[in-house]
N, C-alpha and C positions, 0 to 999 in steps of 0.2 A: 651281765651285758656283754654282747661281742664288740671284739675289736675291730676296727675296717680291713687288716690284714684276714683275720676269721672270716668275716662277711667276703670278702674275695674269694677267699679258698672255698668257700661253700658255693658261692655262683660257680667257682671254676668246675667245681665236682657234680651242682646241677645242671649246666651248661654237656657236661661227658656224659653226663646220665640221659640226657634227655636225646643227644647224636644214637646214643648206642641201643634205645629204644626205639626212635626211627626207621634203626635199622635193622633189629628186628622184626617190627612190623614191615617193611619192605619184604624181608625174607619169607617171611610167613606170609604176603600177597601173590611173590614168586610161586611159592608150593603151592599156595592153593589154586594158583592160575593153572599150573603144569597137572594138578588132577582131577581138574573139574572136565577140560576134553567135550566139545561140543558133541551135537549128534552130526554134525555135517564132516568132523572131523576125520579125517582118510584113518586106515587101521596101520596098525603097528607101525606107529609113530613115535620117536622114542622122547614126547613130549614131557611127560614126568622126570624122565632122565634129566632132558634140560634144566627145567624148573630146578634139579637137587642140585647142579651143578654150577648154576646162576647164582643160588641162596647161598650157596657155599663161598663162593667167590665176593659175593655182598662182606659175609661175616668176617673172611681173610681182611680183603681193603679197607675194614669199621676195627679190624686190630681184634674182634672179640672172640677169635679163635685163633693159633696157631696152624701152619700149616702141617696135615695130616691128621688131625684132630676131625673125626667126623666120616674120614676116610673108612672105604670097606675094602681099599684098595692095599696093597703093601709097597711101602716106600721103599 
């Protein structure tokens, strides 16, 4: 049987799990918004760019990447 110290640590851990899948899912609505690109949409829009660069900055501020991680860029 768990102890209520246990039982805490486990909400606290599915309480992180559950933020850090939100924001995932966030990220992955970004990218998919940035290439889905209507038909009304003007050309050479650098709308995907946004989207990678939005998602990116979602997963910095959620902690679940460090910065440069993901980068195609050199720091």
């Amino acid at each position: 049987m768990s102890t209520p110290v246990e039982i805490d640590e486990l909400r606290a851990r599915l309480d992180t799990a559950e933020r850090h899948v939100r924001t995932l899912a966030e990220a992955v609505r970004v990218l998919a918004g940035g290439l889905e690109g209507g038909p009304l949409e003007e050309a050479g829009r650098a709308r995907p760019e946004h989207a990678a660069r939005l998602a990116h900055e979602l997963l910095l501020a959620a902690g679940l990447i460090r910065a440069g991680e993901g980068s195609q860029e050199p720091e």
